[in-house]
N, CA and C of each residue as an Amber inpcrd file, in Angstrom:
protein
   276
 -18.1790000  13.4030000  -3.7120000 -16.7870000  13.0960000  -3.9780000
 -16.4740000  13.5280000  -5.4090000 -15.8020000  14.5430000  -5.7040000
 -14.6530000  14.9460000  -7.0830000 -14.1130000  14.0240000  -7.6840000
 -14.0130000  13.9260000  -8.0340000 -13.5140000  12.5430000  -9.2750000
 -12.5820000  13.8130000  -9.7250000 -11.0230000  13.3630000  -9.6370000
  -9.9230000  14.3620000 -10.4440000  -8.6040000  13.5640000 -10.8440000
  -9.0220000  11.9260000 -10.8860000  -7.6410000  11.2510000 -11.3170000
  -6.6250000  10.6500000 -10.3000000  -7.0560000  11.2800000  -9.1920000
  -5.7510000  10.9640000  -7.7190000  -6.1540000  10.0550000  -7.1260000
  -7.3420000   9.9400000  -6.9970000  -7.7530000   8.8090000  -5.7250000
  -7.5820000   7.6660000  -5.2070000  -6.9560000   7.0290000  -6.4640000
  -6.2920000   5.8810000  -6.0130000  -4.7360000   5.6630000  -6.1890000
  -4.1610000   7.0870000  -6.2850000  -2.6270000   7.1780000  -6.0950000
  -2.0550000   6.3450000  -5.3660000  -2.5560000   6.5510000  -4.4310000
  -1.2280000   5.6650000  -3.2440000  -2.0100000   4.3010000  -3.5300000
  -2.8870000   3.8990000  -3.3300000  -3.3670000   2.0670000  -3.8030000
  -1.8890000   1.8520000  -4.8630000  -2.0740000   2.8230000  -5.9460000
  -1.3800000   2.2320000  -7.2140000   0.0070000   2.1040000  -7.0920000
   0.4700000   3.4230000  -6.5100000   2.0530000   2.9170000  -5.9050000
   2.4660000   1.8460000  -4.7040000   1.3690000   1.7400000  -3.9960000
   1.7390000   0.4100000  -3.5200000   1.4070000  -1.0680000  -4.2680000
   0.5190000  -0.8270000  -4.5280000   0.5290000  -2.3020000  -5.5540000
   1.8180000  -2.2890000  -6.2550000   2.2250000  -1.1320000  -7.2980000
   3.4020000  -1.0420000  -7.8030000   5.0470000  -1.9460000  -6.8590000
   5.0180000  -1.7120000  -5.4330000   5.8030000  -1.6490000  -4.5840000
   5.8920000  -3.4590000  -3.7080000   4.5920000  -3.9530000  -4.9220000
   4.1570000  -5.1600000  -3.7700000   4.4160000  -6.1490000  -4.8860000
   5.1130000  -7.3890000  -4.0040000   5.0290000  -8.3090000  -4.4440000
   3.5550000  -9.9550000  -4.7510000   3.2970000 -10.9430000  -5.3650000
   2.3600000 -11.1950000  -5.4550000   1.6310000 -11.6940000  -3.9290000
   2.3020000 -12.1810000  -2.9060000   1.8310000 -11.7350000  -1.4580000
   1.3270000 -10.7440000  -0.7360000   1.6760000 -10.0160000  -1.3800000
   1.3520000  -8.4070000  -0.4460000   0.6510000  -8.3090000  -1.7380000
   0.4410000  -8.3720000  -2.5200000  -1.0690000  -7.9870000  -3.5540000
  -2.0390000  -8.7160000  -2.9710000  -2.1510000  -9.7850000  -2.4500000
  -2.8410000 -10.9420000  -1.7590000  -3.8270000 -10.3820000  -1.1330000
  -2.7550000 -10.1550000   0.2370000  -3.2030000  -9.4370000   1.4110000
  -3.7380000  -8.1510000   1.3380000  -3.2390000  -7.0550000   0.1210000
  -3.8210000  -5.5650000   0.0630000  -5.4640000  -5.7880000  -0.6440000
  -5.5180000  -7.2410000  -2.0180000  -6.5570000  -7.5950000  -1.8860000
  -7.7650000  -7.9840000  -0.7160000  -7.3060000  -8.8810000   0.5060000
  -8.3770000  -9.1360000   1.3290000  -8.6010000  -7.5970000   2.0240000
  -7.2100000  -6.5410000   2.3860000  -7.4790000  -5.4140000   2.8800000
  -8.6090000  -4.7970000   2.4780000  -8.4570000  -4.8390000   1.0370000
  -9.5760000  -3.6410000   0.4700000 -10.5860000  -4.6570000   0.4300000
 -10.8740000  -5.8370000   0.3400000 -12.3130000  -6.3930000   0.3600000
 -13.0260000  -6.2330000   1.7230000 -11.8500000  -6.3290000   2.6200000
 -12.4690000  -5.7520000   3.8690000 -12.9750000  -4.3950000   4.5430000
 -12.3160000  -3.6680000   3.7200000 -12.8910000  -2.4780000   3.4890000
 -14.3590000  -2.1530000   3.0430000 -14.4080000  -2.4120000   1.9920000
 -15.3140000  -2.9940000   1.2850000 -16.6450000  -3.1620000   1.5540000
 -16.1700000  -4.1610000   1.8800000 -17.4420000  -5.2490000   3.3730000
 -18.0140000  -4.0870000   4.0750000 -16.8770000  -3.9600000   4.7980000
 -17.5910000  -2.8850000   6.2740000 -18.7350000  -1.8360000   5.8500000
 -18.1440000  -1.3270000   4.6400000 -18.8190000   0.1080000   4.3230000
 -20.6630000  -0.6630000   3.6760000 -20.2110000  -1.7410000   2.8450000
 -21.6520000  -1.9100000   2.2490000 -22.6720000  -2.2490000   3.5890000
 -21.7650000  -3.3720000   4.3710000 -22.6820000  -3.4360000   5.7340000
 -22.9820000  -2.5680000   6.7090000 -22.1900000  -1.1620000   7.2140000
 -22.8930000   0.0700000   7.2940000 -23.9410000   0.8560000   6.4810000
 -23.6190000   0.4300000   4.7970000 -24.7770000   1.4070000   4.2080000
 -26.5910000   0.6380000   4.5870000 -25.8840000  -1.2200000   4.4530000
 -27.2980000  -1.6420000   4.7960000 -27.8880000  -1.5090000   5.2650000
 -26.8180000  -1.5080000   7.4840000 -27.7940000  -1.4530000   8.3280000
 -28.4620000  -0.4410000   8.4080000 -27.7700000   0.9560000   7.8290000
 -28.7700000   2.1610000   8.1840000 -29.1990000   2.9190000   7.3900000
 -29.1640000   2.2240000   5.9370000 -29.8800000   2.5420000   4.7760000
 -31.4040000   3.1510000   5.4150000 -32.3170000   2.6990000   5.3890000
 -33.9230000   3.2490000   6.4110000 -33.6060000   4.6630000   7.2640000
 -32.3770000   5.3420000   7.7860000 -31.9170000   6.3370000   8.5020000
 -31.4700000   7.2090000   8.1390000 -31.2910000   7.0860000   6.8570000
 -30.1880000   7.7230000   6.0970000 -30.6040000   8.9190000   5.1070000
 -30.2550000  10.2960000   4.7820000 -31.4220000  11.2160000   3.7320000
 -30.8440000  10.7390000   2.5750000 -31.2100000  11.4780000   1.4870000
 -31.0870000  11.3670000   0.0080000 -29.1620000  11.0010000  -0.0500000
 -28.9570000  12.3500000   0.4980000 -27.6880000  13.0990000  -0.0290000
 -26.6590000  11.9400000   1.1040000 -26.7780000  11.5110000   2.3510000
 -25.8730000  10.7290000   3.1650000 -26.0830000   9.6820000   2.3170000
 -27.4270000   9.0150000   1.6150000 -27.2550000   7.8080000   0.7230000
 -26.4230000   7.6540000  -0.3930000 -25.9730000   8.5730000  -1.1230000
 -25.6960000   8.7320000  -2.1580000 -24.0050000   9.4770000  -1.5770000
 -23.7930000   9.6290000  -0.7760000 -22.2060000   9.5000000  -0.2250000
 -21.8210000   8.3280000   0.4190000 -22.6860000   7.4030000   0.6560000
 -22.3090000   5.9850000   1.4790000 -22.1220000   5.3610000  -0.5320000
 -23.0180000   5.6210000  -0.8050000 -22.8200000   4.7460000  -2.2750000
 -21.1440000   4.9630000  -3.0870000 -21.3070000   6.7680000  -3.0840000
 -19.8540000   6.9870000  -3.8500000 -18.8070000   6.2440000  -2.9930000
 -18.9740000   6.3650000  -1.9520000 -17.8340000   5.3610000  -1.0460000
 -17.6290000   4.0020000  -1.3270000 -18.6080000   3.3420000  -1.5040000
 -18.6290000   2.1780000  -1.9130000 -18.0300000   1.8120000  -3.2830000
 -18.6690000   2.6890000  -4.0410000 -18.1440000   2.9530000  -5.3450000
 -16.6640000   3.1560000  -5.7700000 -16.0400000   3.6220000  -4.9710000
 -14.6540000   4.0420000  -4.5930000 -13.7870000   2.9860000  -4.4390000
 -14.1740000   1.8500000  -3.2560000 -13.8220000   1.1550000  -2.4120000
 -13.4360000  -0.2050000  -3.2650000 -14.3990000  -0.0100000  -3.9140000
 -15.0330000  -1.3370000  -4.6610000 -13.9310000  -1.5400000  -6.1280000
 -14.0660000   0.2370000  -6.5870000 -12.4660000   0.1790000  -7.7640000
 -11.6390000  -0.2580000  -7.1580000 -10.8900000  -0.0540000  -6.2330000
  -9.8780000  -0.0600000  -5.6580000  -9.3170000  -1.8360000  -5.4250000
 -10.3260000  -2.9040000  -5.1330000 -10.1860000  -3.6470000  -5.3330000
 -10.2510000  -4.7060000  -6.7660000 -11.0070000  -3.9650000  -7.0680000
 -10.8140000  -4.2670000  -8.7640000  -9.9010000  -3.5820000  -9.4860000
  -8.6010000  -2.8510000  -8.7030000  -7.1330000  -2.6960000  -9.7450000
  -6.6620000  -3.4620000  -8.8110000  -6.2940000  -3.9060000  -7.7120000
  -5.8270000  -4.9520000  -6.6540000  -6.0840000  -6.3150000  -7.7680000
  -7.3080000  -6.3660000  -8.3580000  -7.8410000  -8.1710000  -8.3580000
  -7.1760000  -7.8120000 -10.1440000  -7.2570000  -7.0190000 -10.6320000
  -6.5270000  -6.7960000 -12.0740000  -5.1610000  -6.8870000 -12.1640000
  -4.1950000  -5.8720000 -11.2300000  -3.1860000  -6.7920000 -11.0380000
  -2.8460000  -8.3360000 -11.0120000  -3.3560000  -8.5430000 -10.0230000
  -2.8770000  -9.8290000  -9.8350000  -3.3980000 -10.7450000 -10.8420000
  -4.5140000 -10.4480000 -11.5110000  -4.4060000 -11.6300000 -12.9760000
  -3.8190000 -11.2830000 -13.6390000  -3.1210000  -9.9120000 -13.8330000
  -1.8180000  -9.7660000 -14.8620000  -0.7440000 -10.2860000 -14.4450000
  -0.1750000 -10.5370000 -13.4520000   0.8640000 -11.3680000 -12.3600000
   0.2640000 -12.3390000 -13.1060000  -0.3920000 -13.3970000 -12.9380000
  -0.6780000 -14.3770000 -12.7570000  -0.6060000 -15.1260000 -14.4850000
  -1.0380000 -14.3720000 -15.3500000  -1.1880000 -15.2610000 -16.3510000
   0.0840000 -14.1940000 -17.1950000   0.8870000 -13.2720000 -16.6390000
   2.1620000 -12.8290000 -17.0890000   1.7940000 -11.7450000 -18.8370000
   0.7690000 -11.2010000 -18.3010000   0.1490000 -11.0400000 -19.4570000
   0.7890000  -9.7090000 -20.5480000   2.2400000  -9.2430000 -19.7020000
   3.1870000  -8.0480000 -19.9970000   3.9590000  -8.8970000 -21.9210000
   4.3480000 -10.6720000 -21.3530000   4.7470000 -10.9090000 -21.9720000
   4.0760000 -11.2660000 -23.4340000   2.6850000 -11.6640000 -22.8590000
   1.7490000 -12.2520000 -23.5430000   1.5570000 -11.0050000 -24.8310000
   1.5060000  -9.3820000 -24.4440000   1.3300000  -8.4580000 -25.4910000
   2.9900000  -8.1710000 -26.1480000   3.4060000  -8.4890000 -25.7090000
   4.9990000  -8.2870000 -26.7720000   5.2540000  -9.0960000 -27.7720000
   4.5270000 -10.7780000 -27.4280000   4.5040000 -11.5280000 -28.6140000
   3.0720000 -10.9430000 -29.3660000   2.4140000 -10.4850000 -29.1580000
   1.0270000  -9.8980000 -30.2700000   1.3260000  -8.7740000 -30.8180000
   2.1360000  -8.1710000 -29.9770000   2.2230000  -6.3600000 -30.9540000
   3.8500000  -6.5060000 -30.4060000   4.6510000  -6.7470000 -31.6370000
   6.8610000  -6.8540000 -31.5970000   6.4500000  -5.3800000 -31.6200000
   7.7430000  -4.9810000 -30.9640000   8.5090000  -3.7900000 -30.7700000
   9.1130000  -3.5650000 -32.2970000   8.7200000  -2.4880000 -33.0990000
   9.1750000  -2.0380000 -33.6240000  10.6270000  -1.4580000 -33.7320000
């Protein structure tokens, strides 16, 4: 997998597009995502060559950001933290 900056385009415009409910739910989405793929790499980790291991991993790897800008959002929602840097660094 290329790493070129895009990959989580559409995640980001929808989070952008979502309110703190639908961040919720796109959170359990992608944990479920998530899930599936590590519990495919487990069961057939022993089956698997070098190079299919190490594309089940980047996947995971992938999968796994994706919910960690999902779970980052929402603690910026949550503790409002847009406002929190305007009182530390005033607008000039």
């Amino acid at each position: 997998m290329s790493i070129n900056g895009w990959e989580h385009y559409d995640l980001e415009k929808e989070i952008g597009n979502s309110n703190m409910a639908q961040l919720l739910e796109l959170f359990k989405r992608e944990s479920e995502k998530f899930s599936q793929e590590c519990v495919k790499y487990v069961d057939s980790n022993g089956k698997l060559t070098m190079d299919e291991r190490k594309k089940v991993e980047e996947k995971c790897t992938f999968l796994n950001e994706a919910r960690m800008k999902v779970a980052l959002e929402v603690a910026e929602r949550m503790t409002d933290i847009t406002r929190i840097q305007h009182q530390v660094i005033p607008n000039r």
